[in-house]
TORPADO-843855 format. One line per field, with one value per residue (C-alpha): residue number from 1; x, y, z. Coordinates in steps of 0.2 Angstrom, whole numbers. Example, Ala and Ser with C-alpha at 12.3 -4.5 7.8 and 13.67 -1.06 7.14 Angstrom:
# TORPADO-843855
seq: c(1, 2)
px: c(62, 68)
py: c(-22, -5)
pz: c(39, 36)
//
This chain:
# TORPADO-843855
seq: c(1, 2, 3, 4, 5, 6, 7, 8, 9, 10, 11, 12, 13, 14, 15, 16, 17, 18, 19, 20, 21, 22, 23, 24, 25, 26, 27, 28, 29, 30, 31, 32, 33, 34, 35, 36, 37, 38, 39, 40, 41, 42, 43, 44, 45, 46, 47, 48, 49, 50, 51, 52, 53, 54, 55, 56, 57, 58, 59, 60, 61, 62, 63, 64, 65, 66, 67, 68, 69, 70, 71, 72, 73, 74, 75, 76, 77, 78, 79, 80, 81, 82, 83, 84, 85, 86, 87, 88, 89, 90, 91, 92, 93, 94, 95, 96, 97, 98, 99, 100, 101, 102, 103, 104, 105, 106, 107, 108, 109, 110, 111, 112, 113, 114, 115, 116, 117, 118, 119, 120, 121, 122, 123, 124, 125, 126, 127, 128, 129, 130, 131, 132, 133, 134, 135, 136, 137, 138, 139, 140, 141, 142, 143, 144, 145, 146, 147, 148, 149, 150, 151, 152, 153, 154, 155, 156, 157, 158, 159, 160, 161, 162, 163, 164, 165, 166, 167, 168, 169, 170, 171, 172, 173, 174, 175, 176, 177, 178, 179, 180, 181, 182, 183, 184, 185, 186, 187, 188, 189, 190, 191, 192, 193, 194, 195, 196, 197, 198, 199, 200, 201, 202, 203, 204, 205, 206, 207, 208, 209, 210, 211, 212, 213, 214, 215, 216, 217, 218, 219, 220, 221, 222, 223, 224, 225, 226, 227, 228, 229, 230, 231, 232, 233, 234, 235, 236, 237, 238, 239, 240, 241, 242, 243, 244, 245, 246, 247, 248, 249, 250, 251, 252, 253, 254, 255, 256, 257, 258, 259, 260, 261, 262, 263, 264, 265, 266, 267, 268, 269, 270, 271, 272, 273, 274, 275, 276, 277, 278, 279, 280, 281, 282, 283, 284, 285, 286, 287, 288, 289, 290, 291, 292, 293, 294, 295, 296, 297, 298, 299, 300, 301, 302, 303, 304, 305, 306, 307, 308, 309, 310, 311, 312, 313, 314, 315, 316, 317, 318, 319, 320, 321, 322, 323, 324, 325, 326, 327, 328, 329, 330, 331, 332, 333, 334, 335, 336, 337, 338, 339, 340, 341, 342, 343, 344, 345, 346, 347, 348, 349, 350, 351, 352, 353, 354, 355, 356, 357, 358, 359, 360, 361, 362, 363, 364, 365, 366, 367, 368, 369, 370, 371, 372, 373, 374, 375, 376, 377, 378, 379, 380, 381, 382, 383, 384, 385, 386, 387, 388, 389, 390, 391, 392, 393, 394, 395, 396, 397, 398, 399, 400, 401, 402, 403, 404, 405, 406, 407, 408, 409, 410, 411, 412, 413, 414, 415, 416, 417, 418, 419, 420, 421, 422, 423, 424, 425, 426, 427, 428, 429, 430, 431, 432, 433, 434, 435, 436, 437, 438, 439, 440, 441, 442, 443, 444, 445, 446, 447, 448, 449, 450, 451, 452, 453, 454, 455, 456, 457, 458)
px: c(757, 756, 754, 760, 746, 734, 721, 708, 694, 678, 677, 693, 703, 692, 696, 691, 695, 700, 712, 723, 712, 723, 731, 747, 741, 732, 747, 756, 742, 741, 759, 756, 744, 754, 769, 756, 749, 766, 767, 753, 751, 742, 744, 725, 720, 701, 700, 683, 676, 661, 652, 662, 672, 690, 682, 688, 703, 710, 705, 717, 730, 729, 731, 745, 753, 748, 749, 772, 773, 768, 749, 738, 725, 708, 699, 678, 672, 660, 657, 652, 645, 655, 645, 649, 667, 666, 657, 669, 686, 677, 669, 688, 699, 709, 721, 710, 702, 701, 688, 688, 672, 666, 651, 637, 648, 647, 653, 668, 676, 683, 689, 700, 692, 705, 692, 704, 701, 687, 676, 674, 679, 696, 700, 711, 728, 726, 723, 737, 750, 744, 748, 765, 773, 767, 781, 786, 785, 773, 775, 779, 776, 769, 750, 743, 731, 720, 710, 693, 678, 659, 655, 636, 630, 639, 633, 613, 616, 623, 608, 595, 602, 600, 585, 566, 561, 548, 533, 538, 526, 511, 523, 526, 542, 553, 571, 583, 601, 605, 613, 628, 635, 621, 615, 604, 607, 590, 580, 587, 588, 570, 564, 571, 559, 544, 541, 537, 552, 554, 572, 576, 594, 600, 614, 631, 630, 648, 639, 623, 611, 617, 615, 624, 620, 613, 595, 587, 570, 576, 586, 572, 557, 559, 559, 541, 533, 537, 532, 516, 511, 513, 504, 519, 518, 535, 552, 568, 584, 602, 617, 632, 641, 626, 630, 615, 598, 579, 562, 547, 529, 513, 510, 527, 531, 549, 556, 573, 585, 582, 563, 567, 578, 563, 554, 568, 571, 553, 551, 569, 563, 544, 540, 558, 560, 580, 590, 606, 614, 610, 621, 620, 630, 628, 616, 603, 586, 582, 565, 577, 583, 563, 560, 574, 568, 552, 564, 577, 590, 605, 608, 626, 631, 645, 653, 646, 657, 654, 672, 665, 648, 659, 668, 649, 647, 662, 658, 642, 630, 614, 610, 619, 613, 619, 606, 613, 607, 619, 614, 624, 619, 628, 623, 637, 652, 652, 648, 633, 624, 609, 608, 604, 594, 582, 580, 576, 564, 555, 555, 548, 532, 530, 529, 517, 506, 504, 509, 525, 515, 504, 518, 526, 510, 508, 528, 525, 508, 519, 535, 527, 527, 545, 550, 570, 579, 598, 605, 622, 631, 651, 663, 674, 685, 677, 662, 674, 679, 665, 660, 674, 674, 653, 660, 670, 656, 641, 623, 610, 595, 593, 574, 569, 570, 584, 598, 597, 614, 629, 638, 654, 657, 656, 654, 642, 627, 612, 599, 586, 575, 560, 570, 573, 592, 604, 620, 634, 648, 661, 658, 670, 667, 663, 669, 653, 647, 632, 618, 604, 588, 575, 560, 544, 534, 536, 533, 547, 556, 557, 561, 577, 583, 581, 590, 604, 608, 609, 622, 633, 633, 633)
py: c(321, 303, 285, 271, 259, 266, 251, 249, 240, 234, 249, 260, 267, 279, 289, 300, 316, 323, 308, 301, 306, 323, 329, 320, 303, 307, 313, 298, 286, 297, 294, 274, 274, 282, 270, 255, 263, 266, 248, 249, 255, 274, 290, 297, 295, 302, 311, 315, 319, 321, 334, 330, 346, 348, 333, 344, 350, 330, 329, 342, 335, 319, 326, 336, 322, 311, 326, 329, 309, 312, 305, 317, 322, 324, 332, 334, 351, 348, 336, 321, 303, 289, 278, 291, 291, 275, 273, 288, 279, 263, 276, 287, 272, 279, 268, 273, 286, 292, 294, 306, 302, 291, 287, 285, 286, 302, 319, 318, 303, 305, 291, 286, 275, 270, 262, 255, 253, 240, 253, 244, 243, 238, 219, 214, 211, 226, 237, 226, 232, 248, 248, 240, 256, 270, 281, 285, 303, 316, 321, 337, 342, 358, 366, 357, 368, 351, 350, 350, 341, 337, 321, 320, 324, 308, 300, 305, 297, 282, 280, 285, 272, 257, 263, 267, 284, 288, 286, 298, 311, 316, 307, 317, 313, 319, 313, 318, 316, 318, 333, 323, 322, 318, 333, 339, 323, 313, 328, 334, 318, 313, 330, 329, 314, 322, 320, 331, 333, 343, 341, 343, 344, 346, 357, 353, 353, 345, 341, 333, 344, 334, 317, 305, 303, 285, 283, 273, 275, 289, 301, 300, 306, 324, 316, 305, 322, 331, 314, 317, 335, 337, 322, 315, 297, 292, 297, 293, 294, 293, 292, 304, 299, 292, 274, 268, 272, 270, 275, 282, 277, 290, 286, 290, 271, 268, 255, 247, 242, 225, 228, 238, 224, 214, 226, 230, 211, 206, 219, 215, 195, 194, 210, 214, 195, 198, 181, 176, 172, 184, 188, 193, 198, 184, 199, 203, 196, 177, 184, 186, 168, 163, 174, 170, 152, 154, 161, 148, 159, 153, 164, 166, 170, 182, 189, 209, 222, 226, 221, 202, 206, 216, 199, 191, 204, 205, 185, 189, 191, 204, 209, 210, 218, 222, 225, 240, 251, 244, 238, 233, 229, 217, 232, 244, 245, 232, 244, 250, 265, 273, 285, 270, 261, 275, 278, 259, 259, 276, 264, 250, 260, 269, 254, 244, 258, 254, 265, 259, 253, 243, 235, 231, 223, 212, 206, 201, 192, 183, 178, 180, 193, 203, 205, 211, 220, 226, 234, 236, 234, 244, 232, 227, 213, 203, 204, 202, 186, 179, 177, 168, 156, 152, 151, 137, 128, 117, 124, 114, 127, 145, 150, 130, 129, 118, 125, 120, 129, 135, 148, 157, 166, 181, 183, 169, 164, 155, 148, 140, 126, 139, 149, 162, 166, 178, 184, 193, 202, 215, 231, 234, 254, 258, 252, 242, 223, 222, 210, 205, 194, 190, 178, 171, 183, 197, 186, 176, 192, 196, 182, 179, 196, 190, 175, 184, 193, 180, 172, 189, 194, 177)
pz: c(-255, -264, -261, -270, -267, -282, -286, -299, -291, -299, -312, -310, -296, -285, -270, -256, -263, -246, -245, -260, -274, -279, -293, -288, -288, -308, -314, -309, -313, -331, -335, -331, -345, -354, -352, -355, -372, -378, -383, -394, -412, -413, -404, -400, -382, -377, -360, -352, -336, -326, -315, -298, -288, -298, -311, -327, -316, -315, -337, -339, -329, -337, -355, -350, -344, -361, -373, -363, -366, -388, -387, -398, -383, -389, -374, -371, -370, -356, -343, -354, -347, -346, -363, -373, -371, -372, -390, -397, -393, -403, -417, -419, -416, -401, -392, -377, -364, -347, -339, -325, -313, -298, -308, -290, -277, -263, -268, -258, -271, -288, -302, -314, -326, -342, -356, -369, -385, -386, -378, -363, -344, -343, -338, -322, -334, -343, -325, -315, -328, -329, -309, -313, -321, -307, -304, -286, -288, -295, -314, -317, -334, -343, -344, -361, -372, -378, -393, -387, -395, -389, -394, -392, -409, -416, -400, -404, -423, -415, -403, -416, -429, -417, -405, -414, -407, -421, -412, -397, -401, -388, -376, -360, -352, -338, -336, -321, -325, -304, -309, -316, -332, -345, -340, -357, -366, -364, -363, -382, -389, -385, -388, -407, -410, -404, -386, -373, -362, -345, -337, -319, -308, -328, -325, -315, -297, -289, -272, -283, -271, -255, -262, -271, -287, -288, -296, -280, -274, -260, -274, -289, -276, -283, -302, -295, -288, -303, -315, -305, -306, -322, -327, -339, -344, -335, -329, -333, -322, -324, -311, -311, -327, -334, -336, -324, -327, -317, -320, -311, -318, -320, -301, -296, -292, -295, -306, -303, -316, -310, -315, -332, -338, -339, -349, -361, -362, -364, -377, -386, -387, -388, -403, -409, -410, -405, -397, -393, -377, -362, -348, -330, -315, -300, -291, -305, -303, -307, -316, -330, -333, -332, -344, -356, -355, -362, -378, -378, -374, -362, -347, -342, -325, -319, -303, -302, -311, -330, -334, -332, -342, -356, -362, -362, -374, -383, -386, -394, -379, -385, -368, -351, -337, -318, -304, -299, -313, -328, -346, -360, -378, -391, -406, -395, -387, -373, -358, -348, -355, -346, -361, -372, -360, -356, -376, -379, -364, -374, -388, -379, -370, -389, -399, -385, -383, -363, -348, -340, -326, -338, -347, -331, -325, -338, -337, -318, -323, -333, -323, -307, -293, -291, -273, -271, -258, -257, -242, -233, -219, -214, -221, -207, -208, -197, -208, -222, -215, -208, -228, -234, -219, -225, -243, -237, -228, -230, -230, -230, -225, -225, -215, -217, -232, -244, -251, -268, -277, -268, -280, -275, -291, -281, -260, -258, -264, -260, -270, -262, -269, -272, -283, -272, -266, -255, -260, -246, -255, -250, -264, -275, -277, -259, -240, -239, -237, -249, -245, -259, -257, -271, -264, -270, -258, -247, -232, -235, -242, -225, -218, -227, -220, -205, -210, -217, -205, -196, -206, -206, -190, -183)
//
């Protein structure tokens, strides 16, 4: 069973496992790399792979396919998050790596995530002639015996070089890596430096414990109630490959990406005294640019997928964030990391000598009051269509109030002349129509759903 129309979306190609994602369809999109690579100078390919059902099944597949086509297949040992694979094809000098993993998305999908040799997410040319070499067939080629290798010990130096962990000790922490990938990863690093570190869901679970492994408010309760009981200063989450992060505070409050960003950000510009140029996707809260302004740093706006925010980096952004749980730093390779994200943000409370909930406080007294909501409606085409037939119109209010900034970067965008904005965008990871709404006050929060979905459902 195969079908010819394999496409990477936003980050990868990924499947339903009970549909098109089989072992047919990565071995033929395995030996498309490998045609792809063949170009290039080097023969060293990474292959790595998350916690999913059949996950390590797909990694050997794919460097049995790599290893019959000459490349030197270097294979990890364990279920590793996507970051790390990512740093050790910069840090060996591979042509590339595969990453096998749906990173957040349901049980029931799997990925195939090619990360060339930049260490990044790959760019549309790169993944449209990837897709131009697909055999029609399955590859039939023989079992490989891969060189395994753990790369988290070259990882943990890495991390410990460019992120200050020194004043960890008496810290009590908790971290929950969803039972995905980074799996004892936080937990040792932090541990190593001092802190006091309990891990829950930290060993593999391929059906995430009836969840999907996304670091929302509804998935980190059990990481809150634990943060709670045992009186720990905070909690720290990661998704199923580890590339996303979010925190929980002493009260159990969860804090979105959206709101650690301005943390880390705050922290990275007023006491590390960092600048340069900031970038972030077209859904990622506003709050950002206000506070980027107070620095004198440009803000640089991009549709949503870390392929766009990668080449902010790769141009010499410091910082690029994503709303949905991604951040990217201009000292690594240009991809999210929720390893690294959660270590700076250790650093960040460490160094400040607040609670989490007190340094948050103190950034909102700041920039003002954060109110943000995301949510989702099936994506059928009408709704689909009913987008790009608003892209191409006038608007000139949205709830009475005017339209300041059109943007159509990505879906559409509103921004209204308070400062607060909606954006409706078809996903690219998931059958889904995203909606996204940041306003001044929770009033009008509200109101602007209403006024949303208004606009979408007509």
């Amino acid at each position: 069973m195969f079908t010819s129309q394999i496409r990477f979306g936003t980050d990868g190609w990924r499947s339903r496992m009970d549909a098109d994602f089989n072992r047919t369809n990565v071995r033929r999109l395995a030996y498309a790399v490998g045609k792809y690579l063949s170009k290039k100078q080097g023969k060293s390919v990474i292959v790595g792979y998350d916690t999913r059902r059949n996950s390590s099944v797909f990694a050997l597949d794919v460097a049995s396919v790599l290893g019959a086509m000459g490349y030197k297949v270097q294979l990890t040992s364990r279920p590793t998050p996507t970051p790390v694979v990512a740093y050790t094809v910069v840090r060996t000098q591979a042509l590339a790596a595969v990453q096998i993993t749906a990173s957040h998305n349901p049980p029931i999908y799997n990925g195939f995530k090619f990360i060339p040799d930049y260490g990044g997410p790959a760019f549309p040319e790169i993944t449209s002639e990837i897709e131009s070499y697909l055999p029609e067939g399955d590859v039939h080629t023989q079992q490989l015996e891969a060189q395994r290798f753990d790369p988290m010990a070259d990882y943990f130096e890495f991390v410990s070089k460019n992120v200050d962990l020194t004043r960890l000790q008496g810290l009590k922490i908790v971290t929950d890596p969803l039972y995905g990938a980074g799996f004892g990863y936080l937990s040792t690093l932090l541990s190593r430096f001092g802190a006091k570190v309990e891990e829950i869901h930290g060993y593999p679970d391929p059906e995430f414990g009836g969840l999907s492994p996304e670091p929302n408010r509804e998935n980190t309760r059990e990481l809150a109630k634990k943060v709670v009981e045992s009186k720990a200063d905070f909690g720290i989450a990661n998704d199923g490959d580890a590339d996303r992060f979010a925190a929980v505070d002493e009260k159990g409050e969860h804090y979105s990406s959206n709101m650690l960003v301005l943390v880390i950000a705050d922290y990275l510009f007023r006491l590390k005294g960092l600048r340069g140029k900031v970038a972030r996707s077209v859904s990622t809260t506003s709050k950002l640019d206000k506070l980027c302004a107070r620095y004198g740093i440009p803000v640089v706006e991009t549709p949503v997928g870390f392929k766009y925010l990668a080449k902010e980096l790769m141009s010499g952004a410091v910082l690029a964030a994503e709303e949905s749980g991604g951040i990217g730093y201009g000292w690594s390779v240009p991809e999210k990391d929720g390893l690294m994200s959660g270590a700076l943000l250790c650093e960040a409370i460490s160094k400040q000598g607040r609670s989490l909930k007190e340094v948050w406080e103190r950034v909102q007294d700041e920039l003002g009051e954060y109110h943000y909501l995301q949510y989702n409606f099936p994506a059928k085409e009408e709704l689909k269509a009913r987008i790009e037939r608003l892209r191409a119109q006038e608007i000139e209010r949205l709830n009475g109030i005017p339209v300041k900034t059109k943007i159509t970067i990505d879906g559409l965008k509103l921004v209204l002349q308070d400062g607060s904005w909606v954006l409706l965008r078809p996903s690219g990871t998931e059958p889904l129509i995203r909606v996204y709404i940041e306003a001044t006050e929770q009033r009008l929060l509200e109101e602007l759903k209403k006024a949303a979905d208004k606009l979408i459902l007509g």
